[in-house]
C-alpha positions as CSV (number, residue, x, y, z in Angstrom):
1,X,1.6,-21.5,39.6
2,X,5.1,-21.1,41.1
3,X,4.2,-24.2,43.3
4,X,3.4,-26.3,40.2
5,X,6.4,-25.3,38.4
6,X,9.5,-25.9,40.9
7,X,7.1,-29.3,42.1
8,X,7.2,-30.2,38.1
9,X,11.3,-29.5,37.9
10,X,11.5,-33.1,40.2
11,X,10.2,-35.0,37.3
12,X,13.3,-34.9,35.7
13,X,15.0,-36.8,38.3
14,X,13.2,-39.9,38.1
15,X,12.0,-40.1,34.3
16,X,14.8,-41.1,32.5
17,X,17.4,-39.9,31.2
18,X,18.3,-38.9,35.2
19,X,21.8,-38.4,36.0
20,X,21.5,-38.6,39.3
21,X,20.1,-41.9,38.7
22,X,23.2,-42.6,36.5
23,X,25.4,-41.5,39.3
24,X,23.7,-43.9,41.8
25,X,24.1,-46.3,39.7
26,X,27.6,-45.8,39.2
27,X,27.7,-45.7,42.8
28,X,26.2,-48.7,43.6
29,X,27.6,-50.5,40.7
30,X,23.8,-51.5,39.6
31,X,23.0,-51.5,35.9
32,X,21.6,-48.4,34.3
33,X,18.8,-49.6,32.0
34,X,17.5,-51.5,34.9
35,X,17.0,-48.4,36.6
36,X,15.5,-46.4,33.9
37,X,13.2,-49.4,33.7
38,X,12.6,-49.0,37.5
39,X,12.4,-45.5,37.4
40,X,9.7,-45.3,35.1
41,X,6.2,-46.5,36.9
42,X,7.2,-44.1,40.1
43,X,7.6,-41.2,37.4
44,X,4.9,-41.8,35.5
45,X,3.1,-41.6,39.4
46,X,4.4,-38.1,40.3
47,X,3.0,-36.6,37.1
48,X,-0.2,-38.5,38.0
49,X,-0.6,-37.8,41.4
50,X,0.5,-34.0,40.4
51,X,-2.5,-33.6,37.9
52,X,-4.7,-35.1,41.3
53,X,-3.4,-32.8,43.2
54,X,-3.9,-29.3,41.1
55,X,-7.4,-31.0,40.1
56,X,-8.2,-30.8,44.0
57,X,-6.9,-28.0,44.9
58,X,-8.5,-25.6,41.9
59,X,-11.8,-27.6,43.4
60,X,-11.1,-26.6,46.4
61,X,-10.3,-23.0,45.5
62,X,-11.4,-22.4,41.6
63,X,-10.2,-18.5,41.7
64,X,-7.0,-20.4,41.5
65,X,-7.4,-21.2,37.9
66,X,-10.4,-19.1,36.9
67,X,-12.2,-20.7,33.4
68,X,-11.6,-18.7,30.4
69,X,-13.9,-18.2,27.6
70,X,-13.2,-21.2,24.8
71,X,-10.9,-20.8,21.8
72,X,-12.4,-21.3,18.6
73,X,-10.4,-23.4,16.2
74,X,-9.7,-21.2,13.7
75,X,-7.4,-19.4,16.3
76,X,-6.2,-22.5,17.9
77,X,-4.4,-24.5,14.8
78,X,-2.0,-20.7,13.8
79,X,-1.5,-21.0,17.9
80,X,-0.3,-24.7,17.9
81,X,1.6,-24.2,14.4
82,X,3.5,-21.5,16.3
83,X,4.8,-23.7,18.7
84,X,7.0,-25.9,16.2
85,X,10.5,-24.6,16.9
86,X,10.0,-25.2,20.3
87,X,9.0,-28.8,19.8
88,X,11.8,-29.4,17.0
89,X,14.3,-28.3,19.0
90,X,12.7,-30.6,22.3
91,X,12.5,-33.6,19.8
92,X,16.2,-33.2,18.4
93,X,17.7,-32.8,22.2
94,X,15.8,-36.0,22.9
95,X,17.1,-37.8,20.1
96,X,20.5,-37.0,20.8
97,X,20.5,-37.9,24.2
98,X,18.6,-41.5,23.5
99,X,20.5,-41.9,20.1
100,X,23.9,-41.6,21.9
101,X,24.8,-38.4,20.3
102,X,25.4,-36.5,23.7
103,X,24.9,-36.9,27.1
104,X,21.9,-35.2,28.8
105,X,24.1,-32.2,30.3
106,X,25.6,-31.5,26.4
107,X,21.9,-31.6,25.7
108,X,21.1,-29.4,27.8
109,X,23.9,-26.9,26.1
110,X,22.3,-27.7,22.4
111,X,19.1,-27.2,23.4
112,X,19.9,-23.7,24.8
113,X,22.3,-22.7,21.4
114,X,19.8,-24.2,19.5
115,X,16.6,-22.2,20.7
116,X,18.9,-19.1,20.8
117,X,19.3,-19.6,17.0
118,X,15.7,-20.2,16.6
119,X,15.2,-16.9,18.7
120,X,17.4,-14.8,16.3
121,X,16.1,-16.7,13.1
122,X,12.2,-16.0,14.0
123,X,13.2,-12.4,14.7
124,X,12.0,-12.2,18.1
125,X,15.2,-12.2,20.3
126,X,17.3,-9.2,19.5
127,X,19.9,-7.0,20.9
128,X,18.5,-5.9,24.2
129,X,16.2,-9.2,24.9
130,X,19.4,-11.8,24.6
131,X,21.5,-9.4,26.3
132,X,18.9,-8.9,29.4
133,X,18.5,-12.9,28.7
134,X,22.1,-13.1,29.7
135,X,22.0,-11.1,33.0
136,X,19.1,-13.0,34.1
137,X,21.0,-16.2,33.6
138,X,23.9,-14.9,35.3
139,X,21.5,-13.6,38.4
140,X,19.8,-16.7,38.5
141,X,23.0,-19.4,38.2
142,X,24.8,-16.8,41.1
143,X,21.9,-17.6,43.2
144,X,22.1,-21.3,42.8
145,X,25.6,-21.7,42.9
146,X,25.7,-19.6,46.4
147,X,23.4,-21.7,47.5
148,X,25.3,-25.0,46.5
149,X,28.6,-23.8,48.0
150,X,27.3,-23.2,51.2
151,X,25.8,-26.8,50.8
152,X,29.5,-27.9,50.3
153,X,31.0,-26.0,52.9
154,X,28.2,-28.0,55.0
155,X,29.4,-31.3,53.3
156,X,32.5,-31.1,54.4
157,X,31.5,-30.8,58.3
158,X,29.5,-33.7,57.9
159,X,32.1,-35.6,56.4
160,X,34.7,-34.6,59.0
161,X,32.5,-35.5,61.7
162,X,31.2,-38.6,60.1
163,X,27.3,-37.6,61.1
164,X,26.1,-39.8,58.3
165,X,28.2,-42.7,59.4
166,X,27.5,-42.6,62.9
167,X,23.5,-41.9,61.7
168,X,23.6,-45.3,59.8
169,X,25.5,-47.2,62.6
170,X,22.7,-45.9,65.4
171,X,19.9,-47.0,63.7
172,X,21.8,-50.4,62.3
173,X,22.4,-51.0,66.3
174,X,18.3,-50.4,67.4
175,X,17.8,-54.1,66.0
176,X,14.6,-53.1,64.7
177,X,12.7,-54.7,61.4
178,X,14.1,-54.5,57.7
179,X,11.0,-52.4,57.0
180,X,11.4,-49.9,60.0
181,X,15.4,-49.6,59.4
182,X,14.5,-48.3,55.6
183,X,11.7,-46.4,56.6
184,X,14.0,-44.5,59.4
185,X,16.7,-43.9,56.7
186,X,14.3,-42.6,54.2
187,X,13.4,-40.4,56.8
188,X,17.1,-39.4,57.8
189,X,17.3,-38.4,54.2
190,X,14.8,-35.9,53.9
191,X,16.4,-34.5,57.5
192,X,19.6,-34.5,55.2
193,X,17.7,-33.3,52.0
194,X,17.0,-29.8,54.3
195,X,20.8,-28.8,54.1
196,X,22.3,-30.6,51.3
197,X,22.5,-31.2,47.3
198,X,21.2,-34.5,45.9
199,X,24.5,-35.7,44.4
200,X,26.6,-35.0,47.5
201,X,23.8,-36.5,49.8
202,X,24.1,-39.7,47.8
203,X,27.8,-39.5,47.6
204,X,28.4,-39.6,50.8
205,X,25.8,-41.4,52.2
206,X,25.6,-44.4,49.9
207,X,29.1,-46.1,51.2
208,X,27.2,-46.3,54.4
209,X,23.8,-46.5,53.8
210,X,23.9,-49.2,50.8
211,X,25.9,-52.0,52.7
212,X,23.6,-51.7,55.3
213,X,20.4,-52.1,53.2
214,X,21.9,-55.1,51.2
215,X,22.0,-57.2,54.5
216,X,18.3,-56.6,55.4
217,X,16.1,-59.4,54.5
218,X,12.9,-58.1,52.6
219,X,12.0,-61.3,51.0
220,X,13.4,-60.7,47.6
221,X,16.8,-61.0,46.1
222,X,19.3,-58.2,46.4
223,X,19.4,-57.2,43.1
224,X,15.8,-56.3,43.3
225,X,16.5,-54.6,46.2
226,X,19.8,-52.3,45.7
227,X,16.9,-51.2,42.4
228,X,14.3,-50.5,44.9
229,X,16.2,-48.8,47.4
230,X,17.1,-46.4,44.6
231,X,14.0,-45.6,43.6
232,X,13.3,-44.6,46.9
233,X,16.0,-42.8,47.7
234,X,15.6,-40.4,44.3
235,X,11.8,-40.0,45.3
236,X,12.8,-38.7,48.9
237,X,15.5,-36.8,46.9
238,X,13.1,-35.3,45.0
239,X,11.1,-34.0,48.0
240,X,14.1,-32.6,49.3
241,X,14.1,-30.2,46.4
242,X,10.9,-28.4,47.0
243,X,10.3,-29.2,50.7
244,X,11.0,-26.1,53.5
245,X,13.2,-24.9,55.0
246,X,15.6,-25.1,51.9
247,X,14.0,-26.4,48.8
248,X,16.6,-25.5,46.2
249,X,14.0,-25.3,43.2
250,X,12.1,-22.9,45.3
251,X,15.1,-20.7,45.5
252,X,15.4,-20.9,41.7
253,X,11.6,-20.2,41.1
254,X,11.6,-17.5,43.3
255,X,15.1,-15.5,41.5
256,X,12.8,-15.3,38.9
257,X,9.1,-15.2,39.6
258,X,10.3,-11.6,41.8
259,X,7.1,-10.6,42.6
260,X,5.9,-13.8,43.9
261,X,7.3,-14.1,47.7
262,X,8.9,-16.9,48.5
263,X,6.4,-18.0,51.5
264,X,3.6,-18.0,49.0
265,X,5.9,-20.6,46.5
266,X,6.5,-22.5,49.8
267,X,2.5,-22.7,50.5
268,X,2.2,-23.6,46.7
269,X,4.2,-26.4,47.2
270,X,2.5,-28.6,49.7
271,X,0.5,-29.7,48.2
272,X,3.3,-31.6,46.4
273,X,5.1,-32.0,48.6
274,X,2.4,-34.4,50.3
275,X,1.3,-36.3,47.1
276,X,5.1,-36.9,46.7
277,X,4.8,-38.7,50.8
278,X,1.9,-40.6,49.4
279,X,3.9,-41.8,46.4
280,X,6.7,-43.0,48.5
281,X,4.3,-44.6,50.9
282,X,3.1,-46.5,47.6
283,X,6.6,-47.6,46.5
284,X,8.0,-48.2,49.9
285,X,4.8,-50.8,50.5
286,X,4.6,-52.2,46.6
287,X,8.2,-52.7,45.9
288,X,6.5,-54.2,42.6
289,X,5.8,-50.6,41.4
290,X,9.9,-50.1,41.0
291,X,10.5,-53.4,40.1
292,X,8.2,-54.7,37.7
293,X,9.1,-53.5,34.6
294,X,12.6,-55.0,35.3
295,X,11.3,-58.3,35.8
296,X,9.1,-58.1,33.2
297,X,11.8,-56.9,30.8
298,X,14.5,-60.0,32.6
């Protein structure tokens, strides 16, 4: 269960709204909504290929999820109506964030206001639950943020000693294939994933990395390509987040799931982590999957 849930925390990075699609976009200088549209088959995938995956491993091991005795519906429809300020609140976010009221990071801030009133309103957050609500937080967002500051202390060695640059000019110089040159610096950014957040990886990495892309030949315009080779690069950024040794939603699942180890989260997730390798073999060999909508949509 831990497994599923930091593998699940990914989708957000390619189903839109993404910001760090928005900030490779910026990057890049590529149009957002051409992105989204791109981003949208390959996410659509990953929640796919995730249901696949828990289907075949609870096959192969059904104690995993062990079948429960069937709720009738007279105790299902008060269990769904109970649900409603959840979804309310996940409906309004949505529709501030695609109706141009905030961004997605203010969302995130009214969603959490908004189910705390919904918590005190209902009656079941009081005193002592938002209070040990609050220290959990704290625990939790000391965790990550250790984490990340180590991760730019790291950043700032690589950028003093130029590693990424003189990674990209190594394999620019092996005069090897368009297809072989992308495929080795997808691979150089999972090595990169291992010790580094997603928005500094890009950040420094895309002033070297991008350029070089652009001036391989892959048979379709550049345009196309700058939106494929995102893609890519946020699906390899996404296994970065959940693959060992680091796997920084791991951390965060484990800070709060205390009695779950953190090898047994990291065995829960590779099964993920390899449907997430056959993804990117998909997109990496049918560039049409990241690209069609967008010509479709042209």
């Amino acid at each position: 269960a831990t497994g599923t849930i930091a593998a699940g925390g990914t989708l957000g990075i390619l189903i839109p709204p993404s910001v760090v699609l928005v900030v490779y976009a910026i990057s890049t200088e590529q149009n957002i909504a051409k992105l989204f549209q791109a981003a949208l088959i390959p996410g659509l995938l990953a929640a796919l290929f995730y249901c696949i995956t828990i289907a075949l491993v609870v096959r192969r091991k059904p104690d995993l999820a062990p079948v429960l005795p069937r709720m009738p519906w007279r105790e299902r429809l008060p269990a769904l109506f109970a649900v409603w300020p959840a979804v309310t609140v996940a409906v309004a976010v949505l529709g501030g964030i695609y109706g141009g009221l905030f961004t997605p990071t203010e969302g995130a801030s009214v969603g959490a206001i908004a189910m705390l009133l919904t918590g005190i309103a209902t009656r079941k957050l009081d005193r002592r639950a938002i209070t040990r609500s609050l220290r959990i937080t704290a625990e939790t967002s000391a965790m990550i943020l250790i984490i990340l500051l180590g991760g730019e202390v790291f950043n700032a060695f690589l950028a003093l000693t130029q590693m990424p640059t003189n990674l990209a000019e190594w394999i620019a110089g092996l005069g090897l294939s368009p297809p072989l040159v992308l495929a080795m610096l997808l691979a150089s950014y999972i090595l990169l994933g291992a010790v580094m957040d997603e928005l500094a990886m890009i950040i420094l990495t895309l002033p070297v990395f991008f350029p070089l892309v652009q001036a391989l030949d892959f048979g379709f315009p550049p345009d196309e390509v700058a939106i494929w080779f995102g893609i890519l690069v946020l699906i390899v950024v996404g296994i970065g987040l959940t693959a060992p040794p680091i796997g920084l939603n791991v951390f965060v699942i484990s800070s709060i799931a205390r009695g779950i180890p953190i090898n047994e989260t990291y065995r829960g997730v590779l099964p993920y982590v390899a449907a997430d390798l056959v993804r990117l073999g998909l997109v990496f060999a049918c560039p049409v999957l990241a690209t069609g909508l967008v010509q479709f949509f042209a």
